[in-house]
N, C-alpha and C positions, 0 to 999 in steps of 0.2 A: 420314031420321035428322036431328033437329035439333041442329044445335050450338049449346052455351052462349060465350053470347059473355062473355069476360072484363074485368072492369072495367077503365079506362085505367089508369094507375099515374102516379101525381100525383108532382111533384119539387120540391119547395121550392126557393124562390128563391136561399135561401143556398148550394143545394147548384151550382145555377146560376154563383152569385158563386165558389165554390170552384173548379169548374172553368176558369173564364175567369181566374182567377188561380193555375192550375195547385197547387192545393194540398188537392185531395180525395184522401180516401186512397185506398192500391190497393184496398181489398176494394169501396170502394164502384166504384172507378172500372171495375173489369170488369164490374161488373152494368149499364152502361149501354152501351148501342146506339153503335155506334161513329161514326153518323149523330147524333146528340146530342151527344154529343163535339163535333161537330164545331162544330154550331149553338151549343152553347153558347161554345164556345171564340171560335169566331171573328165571330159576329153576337149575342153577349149585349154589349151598351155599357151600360157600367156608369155614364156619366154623364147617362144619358137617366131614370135614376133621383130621387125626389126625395132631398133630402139626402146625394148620394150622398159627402160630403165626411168623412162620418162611418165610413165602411168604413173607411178610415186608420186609425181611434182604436179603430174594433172590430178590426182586425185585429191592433192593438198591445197589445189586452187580452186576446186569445186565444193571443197569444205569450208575455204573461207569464204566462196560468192553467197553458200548456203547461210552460214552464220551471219553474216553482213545481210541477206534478204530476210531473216528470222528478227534479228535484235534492233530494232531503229537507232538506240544508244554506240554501238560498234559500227554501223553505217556512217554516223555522223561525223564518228572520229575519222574514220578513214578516208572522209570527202574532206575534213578539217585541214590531215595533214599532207593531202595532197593539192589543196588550197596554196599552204601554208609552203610547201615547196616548190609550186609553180611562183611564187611570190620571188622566192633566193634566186632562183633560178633565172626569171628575168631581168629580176637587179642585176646580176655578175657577168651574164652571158656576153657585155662588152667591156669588160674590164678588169683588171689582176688585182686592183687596190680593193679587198675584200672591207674595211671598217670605214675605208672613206665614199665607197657605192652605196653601203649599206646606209651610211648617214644622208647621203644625198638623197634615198631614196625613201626616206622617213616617214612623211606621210603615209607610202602605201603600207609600208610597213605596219603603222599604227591600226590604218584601217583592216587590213587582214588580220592584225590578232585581238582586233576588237573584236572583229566578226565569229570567231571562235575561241573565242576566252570562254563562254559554257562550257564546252568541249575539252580545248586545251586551257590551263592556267596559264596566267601571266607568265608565272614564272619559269615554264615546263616551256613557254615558249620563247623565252628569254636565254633559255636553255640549249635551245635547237638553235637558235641565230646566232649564235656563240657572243652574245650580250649578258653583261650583269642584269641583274631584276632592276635595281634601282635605276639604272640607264632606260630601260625598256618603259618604265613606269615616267620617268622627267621625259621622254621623247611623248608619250600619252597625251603629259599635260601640256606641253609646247604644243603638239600637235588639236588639241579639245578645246584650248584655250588660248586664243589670239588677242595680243593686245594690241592693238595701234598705238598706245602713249609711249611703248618698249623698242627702242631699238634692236632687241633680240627676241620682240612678238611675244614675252611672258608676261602674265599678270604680274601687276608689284604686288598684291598680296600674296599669292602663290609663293613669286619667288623676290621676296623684299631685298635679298642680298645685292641686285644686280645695281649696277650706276644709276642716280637721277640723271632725269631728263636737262637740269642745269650742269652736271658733272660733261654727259656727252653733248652737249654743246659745247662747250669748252674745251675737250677734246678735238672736234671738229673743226673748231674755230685755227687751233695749235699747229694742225695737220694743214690748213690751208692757208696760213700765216705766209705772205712770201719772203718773207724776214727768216724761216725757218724751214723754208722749203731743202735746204741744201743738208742740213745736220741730217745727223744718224736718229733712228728714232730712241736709241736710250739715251743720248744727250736732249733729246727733247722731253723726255720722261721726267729725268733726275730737272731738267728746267720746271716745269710742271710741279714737282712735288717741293723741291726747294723755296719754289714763288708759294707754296700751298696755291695756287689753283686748281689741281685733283692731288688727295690722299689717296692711292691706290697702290697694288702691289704692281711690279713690273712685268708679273705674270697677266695680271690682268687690262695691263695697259695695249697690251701687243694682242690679247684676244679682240679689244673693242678697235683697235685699228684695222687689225684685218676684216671686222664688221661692218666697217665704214668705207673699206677697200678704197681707198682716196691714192691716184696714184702722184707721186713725189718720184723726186729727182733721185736719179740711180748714178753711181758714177760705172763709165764705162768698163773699167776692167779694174782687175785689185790684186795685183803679184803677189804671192804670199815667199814671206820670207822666212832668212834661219830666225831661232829663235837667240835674243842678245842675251846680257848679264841686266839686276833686277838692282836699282840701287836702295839704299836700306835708311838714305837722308838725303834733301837736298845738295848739290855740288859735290856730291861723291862722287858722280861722274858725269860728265859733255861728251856729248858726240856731234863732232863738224862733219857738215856734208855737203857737195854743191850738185845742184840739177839744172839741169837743161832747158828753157823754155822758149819759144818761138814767139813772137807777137806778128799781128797783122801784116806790119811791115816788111816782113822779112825778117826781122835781124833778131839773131837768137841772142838768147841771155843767159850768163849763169847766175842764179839764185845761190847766193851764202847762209846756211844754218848752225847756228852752233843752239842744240836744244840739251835740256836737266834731264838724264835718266830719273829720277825720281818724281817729279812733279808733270813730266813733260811742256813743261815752259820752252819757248823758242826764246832765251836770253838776250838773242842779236841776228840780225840777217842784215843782206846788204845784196844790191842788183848791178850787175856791171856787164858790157859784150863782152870783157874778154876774162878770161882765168888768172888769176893772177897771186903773188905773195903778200901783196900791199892790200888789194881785199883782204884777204883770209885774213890779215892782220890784225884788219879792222874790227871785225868781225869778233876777234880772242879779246881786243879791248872793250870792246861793248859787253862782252860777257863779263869781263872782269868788273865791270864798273856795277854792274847790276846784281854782283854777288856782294860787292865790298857792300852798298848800297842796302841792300838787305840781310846781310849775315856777314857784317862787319869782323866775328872774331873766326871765322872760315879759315881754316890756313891750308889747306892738301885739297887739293881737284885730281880725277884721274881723266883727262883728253883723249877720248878713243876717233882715231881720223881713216882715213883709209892710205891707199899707195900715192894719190895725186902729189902730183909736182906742189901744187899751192899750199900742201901742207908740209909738205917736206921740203924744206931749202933751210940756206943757211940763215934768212931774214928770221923766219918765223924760230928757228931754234935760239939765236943771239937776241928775242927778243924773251922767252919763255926764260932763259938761263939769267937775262938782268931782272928778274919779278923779286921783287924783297914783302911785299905784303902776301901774297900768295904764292905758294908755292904748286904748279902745272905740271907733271909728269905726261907726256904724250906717248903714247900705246898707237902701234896698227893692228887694227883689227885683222884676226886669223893669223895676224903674226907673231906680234908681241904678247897677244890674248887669244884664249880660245874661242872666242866671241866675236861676233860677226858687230855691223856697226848699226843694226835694223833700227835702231831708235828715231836718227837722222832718217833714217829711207823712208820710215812710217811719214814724218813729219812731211818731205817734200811730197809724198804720197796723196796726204789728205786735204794740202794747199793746192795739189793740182786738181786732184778731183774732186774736190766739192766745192771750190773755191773759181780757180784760175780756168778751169775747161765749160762751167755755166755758161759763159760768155764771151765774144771775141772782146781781144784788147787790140786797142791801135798801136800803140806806140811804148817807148821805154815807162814816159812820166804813167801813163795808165796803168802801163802794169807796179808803178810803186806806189802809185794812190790805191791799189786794189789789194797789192800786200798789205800795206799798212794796216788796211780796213779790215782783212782778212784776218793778220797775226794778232791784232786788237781782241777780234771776235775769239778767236784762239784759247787767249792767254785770261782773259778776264770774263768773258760771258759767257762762251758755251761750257757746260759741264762737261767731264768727262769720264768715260764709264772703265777706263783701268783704273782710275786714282777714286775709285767707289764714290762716283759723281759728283766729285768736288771742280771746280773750276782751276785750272793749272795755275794761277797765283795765288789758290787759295791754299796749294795742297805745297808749293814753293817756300809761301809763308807759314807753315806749320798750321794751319788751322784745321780742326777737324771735325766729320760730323759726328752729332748725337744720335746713334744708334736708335737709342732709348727716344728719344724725344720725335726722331721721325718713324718709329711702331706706333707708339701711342696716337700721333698725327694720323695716322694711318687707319689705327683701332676705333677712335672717335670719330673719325669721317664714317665709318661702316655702321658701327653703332646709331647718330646719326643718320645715316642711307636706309636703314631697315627699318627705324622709325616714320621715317615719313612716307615710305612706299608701303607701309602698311595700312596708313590712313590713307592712300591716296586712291580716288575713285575715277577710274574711266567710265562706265555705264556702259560697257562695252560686255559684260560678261554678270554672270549672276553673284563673282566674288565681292 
C-alpha cells in the first residue's frame, strides 16, 4: 500500500517575524509544531534581514490599523482628518494665493467641516486651515444662510451691520452715473458722503464696489513721479507747466497751467499751437487776478516753472519784477529748489486722462469747450482726496471739513442701518 505523501506546508516569513516577536495570535499559534516555535522564536535574527530597520515602522502601522479597527471613536477621527485634507489639498493644488483659494473655495470648505465638526471642533478645524474661529464660524453662516434681499447673500438679521438695500442702490446708481464714469472712485466716495447720499466709511465703500464689480473708465497709463514740496496755505506756491496734446486734426496744442500747491486749484490755463512768452503771460495774469480776487491781502507767491523758453525770457521777468500788489519770486525746479515740479504734471495728468483721452476732439474750439467743462469740474465739483475730500475751491477758500460732524453722519446712518435690517424680513430663512 502506497502512501500519498503530503505537500510541506510553506510559512511566510512574516508569520516567522510574529513569532520571534511574540505577537501571532493564538489560533494560529497552536497550529504550529512546538519545534517551530521554538526555531522561530529563538534562532529567527531579525537583523540578519535586509532593511530590517523598517519592521519598527511596520509594526507601528499595524498598531495603528489595529487600534482604528478596535475603537469606532479614533476610526472616525482619522477618516475626519483625512477628509479634511483632501479638502486643502484640492483647493491649492492650482494656485499659490493660499487665503484668497481658500475663500473662493468656501462653500466646500463649510461643507467638510460641518461634516465632522462631531469629530473635529470648529475650532480645531479652524485651526488646521490656518483661519481664525470667528472667520470660520461668519463663512458657516454666509454659507447656511442665503439671503436674496443682500447683496452680499447675508441675513439682515444675522448680519444688521451690512448697507440697506436703498444705500446699495445708490451706490450702483453712482457707479453707473455717466456724468461720473471718469472720476476716481474716492472722489466719488467723498461726493456720496458730502451730498449725504451714503454715510459710510471709505473702507466700506471700496468693499461694496468691488461687490458690484461694475467696470468704469481706467485711464490708460499713470507715470509716477518725484515726490514735490507740500504747501502749508493757499498761494504759497504755483507751479506753471505746458503739455502737449494733439486733436483730430492734426495740429498739436500746448495746454498752459498755472495750478495752488495747496488747494490744487488750476487758477488759469490757456490753449494755443505754438509755445510761447505772451501765453505763459497770460497765464501768470489770470492767476494773479484770481489770487487778488480771493485773498486780496496775499503779498509773497513762490513760482516753481521748469527750464522751458516760455518761462524763462526776458518778457515774463520785466513783467514779474513791475508787480507792486504781489510780490512773485520764480524758482526752477531741481535747480533753484530741491523739488521737482509734479504738482503741474499731476494736473496735466488727470486732464488727459480722465478728461481729454475719453473722447476724440476735433478741432482747437472743442478742445477749449472740453477744458473749460473739464477745469470747471475740476475746481468746484469733483472732491478730492489729497485735500481730505474737499472740492479745490473749497480747500483755495479756506473752508474746512467737520471731522466731528461727518463721524456722527456716519454713526447715525449705521445706527440707523442696524435698525431697520433687524426688522427687516425676507421669508427666505427661519431668521
Amino acid at each position: 500500500m502506497i502512501h500519498s505523501i503530503s505537500p510541506r506546508r510553506k510559512i511566510p516569513t512574516h508569520v516567522k517575524l510574529l513569532v520571534c516577536l511574540n505577537a501571532l495570535p493564538k489560533q494560529y499559534h497552536q497550529q504550529l509544531h512546538a519545534s517551530q516555535l521554538s526555531r522561530y522564536k529563538n534562532h529567527f535574527k531579525v537583523n540578519d534581514y535586509f532593511a530590517h530597520e523598517l519592521i519598527k515602522i511596520s509594526d507601528q502601522s499595524v498598531q495603528t490599523l489595529q487600534q482604528l479597527n478596535t475603537h469606532a471613536f479614533d476610526r472616525n477621527c482619522a477618516m475626519a482628518l483625512l477628509r479634511l485634507t483632501a479638502t486643502v489639498r484640492n483647493a491649492f493644488k492650482l494656485t499659490k494665493h493660499f487665503y484668497k483659494t481658500l475663500h473662493a473655495c468656501k462653500d466646500t470648505v463649510v461643507d467638510t467641516v460641518q461634516r465632522i465638526q462631531s469629530i473635529i471642533p470648529i475650532k480645531a478645524s479652524a485651526k488646521l486651515l490656518g483661519l481664525s474661529c470667528s472667520t470660520l464660524r461668519s463663512w458657516i453662516t454666509q454659507v447656511r444662510i442665503r439671503c436674496n434681499d443682500s447683496v452680499i447673500h447675508a441675513c439682515r438679521k444675522v448680519h444688521p451691520n451690512q448697507l440697506l438695500a436703498s444705500e446699495c442702490n445708490t451706490i450702483k446708481q453712482l457707479l453707473l452715473n455717466d456724468e461720473f464714469t471718469h472720476w476716481p472712485l474716492v472722489s466719488l466716495y467723498y461726493y456720496a458722503l458730502h451730498k449725504k447720499l451714503v454715510s459710510i466709511s471709505l473702507s466700506t465703500w471700496y468693499k461694496y464696489v468691488a461687490i458690484f464689480n461694475i467696470k468704469r473708465y481706467k485711464p490708460i497709463s499713470i507715470k509716477k513721479h518725484q515726490p514735490s514740496v507740500q504747501a502749508c496755505f493757499p498761494n504759497q506756491y504755483w507751479h506753471a507747466d505746458v503739455t502737449q496734446f494733439k486733436t483730430n486734426n492734426g495740429v498739436l496744442h500746448y495746454i498752459y497751467l498755472v495750478v495752488d500747491n495747496y488747494s490744487k486749484m488750476i487758477l488759469a490755463w490757456q490753449v494755443s499751437t505754438k509755445l510761447s512768452a505772451a501765453v505763459r503771460l497770460q497765464t501768470f495774469k489770470q492767476a494773479i487776478e484770481q489770487t487778488l480776487h480771493y485773498h486780496p491781502q496775499h503779498t509773497t507767491t513762490n513760482l516753481i516753472v521748469d527750464g522751458g523758453s516760455e518761462n524763462n525770457n526776458k518778457t515774463v521777468e520785466q513783467f514779474l519784477q513791475s508787480l507792486t500788489q504781489l510780490n512773485i519770486r520764480k524758482l526752477k525746479a531741481l535747480k533753484d529748489v530741491p523739488f521737482s515740479n509734479a504738482h503741474a504734471e499731476a494736473a496735466n495728468r488727470t486732464l488727459k486722462l480722465y478728461y481729454l483721452n475719453r473722447e476724440p476732439i476735433a478741432d482747437t474750439q472743442a478742445l477749449q469747450n472740453i477744458l473749460a467743462k473739464s477745469i470747471n469740474e475740476l475746481n468746484t465739483i469733483r472732491p478730492n482726496s489729497r485735500i481730505q475730500g474737499l472740492k479745490p475751491i473749497e480747500a483755495y477758500t479756506f473752508h474746512t471739513i467737520d471731522k466731528t460732524q461727518l463721524n456722527q453722519q456716519i454713526q447715525t446712518a449705521r445706527v440707523l442701518r442696524t435698525s431697520l435690517n433687524k426688522i427687516n424680513t425676507c421669508g427666505s430663512c427661519k431668521y
